[in-house]
C-alpha positions in Angstrom: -22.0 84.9 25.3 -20.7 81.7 27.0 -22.8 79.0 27.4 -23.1 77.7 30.6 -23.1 74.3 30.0 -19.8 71.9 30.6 -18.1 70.6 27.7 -17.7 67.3 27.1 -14.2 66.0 27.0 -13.5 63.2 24.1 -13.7 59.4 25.3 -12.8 56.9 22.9 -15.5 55.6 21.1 -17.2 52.4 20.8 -15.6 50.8 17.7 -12.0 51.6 19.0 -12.2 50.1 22.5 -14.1 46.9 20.6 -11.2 46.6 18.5 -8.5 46.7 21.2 -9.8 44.4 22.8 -10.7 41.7 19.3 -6.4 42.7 18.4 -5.6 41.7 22.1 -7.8 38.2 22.0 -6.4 37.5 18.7 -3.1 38.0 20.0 -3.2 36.4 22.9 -5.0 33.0 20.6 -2.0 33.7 18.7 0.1 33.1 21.2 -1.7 30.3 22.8 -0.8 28.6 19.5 2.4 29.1 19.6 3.3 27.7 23.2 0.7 24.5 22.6 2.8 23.9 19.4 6.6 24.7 20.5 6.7 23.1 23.7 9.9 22.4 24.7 11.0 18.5 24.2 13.0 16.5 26.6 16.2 15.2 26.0 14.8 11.3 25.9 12.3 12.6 23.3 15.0 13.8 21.1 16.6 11.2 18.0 19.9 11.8 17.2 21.0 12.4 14.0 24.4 11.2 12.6 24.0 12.9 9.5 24.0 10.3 7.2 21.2 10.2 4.4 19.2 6.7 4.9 19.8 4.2 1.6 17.0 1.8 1.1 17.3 -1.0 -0.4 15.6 -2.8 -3.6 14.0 -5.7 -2.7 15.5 -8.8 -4.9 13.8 -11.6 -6.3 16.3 -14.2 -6.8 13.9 -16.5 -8.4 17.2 -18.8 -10.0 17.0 -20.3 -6.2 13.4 -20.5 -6.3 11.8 -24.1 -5.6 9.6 -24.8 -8.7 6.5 -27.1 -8.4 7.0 -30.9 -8.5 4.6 -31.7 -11.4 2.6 -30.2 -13.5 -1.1 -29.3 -13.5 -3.8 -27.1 -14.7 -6.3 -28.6 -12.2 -7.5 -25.1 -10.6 -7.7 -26.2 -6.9 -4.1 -28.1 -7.5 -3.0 -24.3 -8.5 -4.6 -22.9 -5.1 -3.2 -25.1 -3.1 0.2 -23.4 -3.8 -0.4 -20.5 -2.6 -1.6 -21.9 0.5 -3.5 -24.2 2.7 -5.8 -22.3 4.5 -7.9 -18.9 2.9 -10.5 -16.9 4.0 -13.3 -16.3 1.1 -15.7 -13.7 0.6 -17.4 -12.2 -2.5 -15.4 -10.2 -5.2 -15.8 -8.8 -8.5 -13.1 -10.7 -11.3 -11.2 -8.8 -13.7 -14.4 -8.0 -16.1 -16.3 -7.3 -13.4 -18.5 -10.5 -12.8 -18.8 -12.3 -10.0 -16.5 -14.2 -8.1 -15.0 -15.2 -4.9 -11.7 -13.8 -3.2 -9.2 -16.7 -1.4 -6.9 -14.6 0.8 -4.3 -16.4 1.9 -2.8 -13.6 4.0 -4.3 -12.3 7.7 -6.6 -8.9 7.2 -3.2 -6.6 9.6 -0.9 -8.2 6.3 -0.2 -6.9 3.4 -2.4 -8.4 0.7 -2.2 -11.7 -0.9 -5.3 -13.1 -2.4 -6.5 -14.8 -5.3 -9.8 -14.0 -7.1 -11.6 -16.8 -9.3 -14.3 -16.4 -11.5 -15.5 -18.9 -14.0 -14.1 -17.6 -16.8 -10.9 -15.7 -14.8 -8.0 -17.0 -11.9 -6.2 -14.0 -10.4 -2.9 -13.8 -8.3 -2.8 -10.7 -6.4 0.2 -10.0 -3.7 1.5 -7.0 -1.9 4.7 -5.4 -4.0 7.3 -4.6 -1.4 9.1 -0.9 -1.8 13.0 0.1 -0.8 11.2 1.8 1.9 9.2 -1.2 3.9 10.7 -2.6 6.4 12.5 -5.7 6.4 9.2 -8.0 8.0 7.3 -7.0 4.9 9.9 -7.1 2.1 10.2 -10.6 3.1 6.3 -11.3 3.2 6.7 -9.7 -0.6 9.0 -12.7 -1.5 8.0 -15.1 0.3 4.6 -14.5 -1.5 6.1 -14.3 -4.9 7.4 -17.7 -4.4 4.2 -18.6 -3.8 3.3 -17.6 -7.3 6.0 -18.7 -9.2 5.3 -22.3 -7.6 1.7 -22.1 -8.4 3.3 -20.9 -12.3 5.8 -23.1 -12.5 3.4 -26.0 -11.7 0.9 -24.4 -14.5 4.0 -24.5 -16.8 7.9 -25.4 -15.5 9.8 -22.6 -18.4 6.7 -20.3 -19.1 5.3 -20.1 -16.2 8.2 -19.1 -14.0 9.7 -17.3 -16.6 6.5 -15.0 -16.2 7.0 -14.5 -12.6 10.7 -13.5 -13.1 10.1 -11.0 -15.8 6.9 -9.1 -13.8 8.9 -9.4 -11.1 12.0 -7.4 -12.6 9.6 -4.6 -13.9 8.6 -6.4 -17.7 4.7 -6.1 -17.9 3.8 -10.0 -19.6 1.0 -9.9 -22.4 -1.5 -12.6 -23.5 0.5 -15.8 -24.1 -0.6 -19.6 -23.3 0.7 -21.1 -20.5 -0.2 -25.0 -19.9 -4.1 -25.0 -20.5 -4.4 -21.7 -19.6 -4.2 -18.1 -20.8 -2.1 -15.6 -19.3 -4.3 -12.2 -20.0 -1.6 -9.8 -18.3 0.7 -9.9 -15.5 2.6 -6.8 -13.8 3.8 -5.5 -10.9 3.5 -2.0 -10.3 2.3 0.2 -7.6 2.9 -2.2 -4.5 1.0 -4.8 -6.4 1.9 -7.8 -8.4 -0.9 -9.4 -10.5 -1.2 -12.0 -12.6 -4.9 -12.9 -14.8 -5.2 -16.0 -15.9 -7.7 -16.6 -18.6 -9.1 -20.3 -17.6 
């Protein structure tokens, strides 16, 4: 015996018609991606590109032309003052991590050039230019490395510069004593030249 009752025809179920419509959204985010990211760029927009690879090059220290320091001294503030006239201070920790106070002789939007002093400890710090700066900064680099191998050279005419040249051309400089004082280290390596002083 038939029942006479209709029979239900199949509809698509819940889950399915949620999940059409979460693969459509996600599709349609995908693609929203897509144009946001690859929009089309406008011929001013574009750099051309001759096709030659870009060869930086090495900054050099000539320091054989470098001006050394008239006369000699070990008098501390005689030893600032060539590096420059005119420095900002403000509190800093020396190379054994006491107290002491930071000169910087360069503006806070420059790259660095400072010197820390402590009472036992003097430090020359400067920016180490790379093939890759630009040619504004590579000659900041110099120009403060002559700064420090006037203030060297006036601490000691042979040692002294002869410090600067060698950091300068990669050679890491041990302890050694230079005028009155004692060099503890000098480098330059990663951007950064320094030079500790042992007073």
């Amino acid at each position: 015996m038939a029942s006479d009752q209709p029979k239900k025809t199949p509809s698509a179920s819940p889950k399915k018609i949620r999940k059409t419509w979460l693969i459509w959204a996600v599709l349609l985010a995908v693609l929203a991606v897509l144009f946001l990211t690859f929009r089309p760029v406008a011929d001013e927009e574009l750099v051309e590109d001759d096709g030659e690879v870009k060869v930086y090059e090495p900054v050099v220290y000539d320091t054989a032309a470098w001006q050394k320091a008239a006369d000699t001294s070990s008098d501390i503030e005689e030893l600032k003052a060539q590096l420059g006239s005119t420095a900002t201070t403000e509190e800093a920790l020396d190379f054994h991590g006491k107290r002491a106070t930071r000169y910087r002789f360069s503006a806070p939007h420059e790259p660095p050039f400072y010197v820390i002093e402590s009472q036992e400890f003097l430090e020359v710090v400067w920016y180490y230019a790379a093939p890759t700066d630009d040619e504004a900064t590579k000659a900041q680099s110099i120009d403060f490395a002559k700064r420090g191998y006037r203030m060297m050279s006036m601490l000691d005419p042979n040692t002294g510069a002869h410090v600067v040249h060698q950091i300068l051309q990669g050679v890491a400089m041990g302890s050694q004593r230079i005028g009155a004082l004692g060099l503890e280290q000098a480098d330059c390596q990663d951007y950064r030249c320094q030079i500790i002083l042992h007073k």
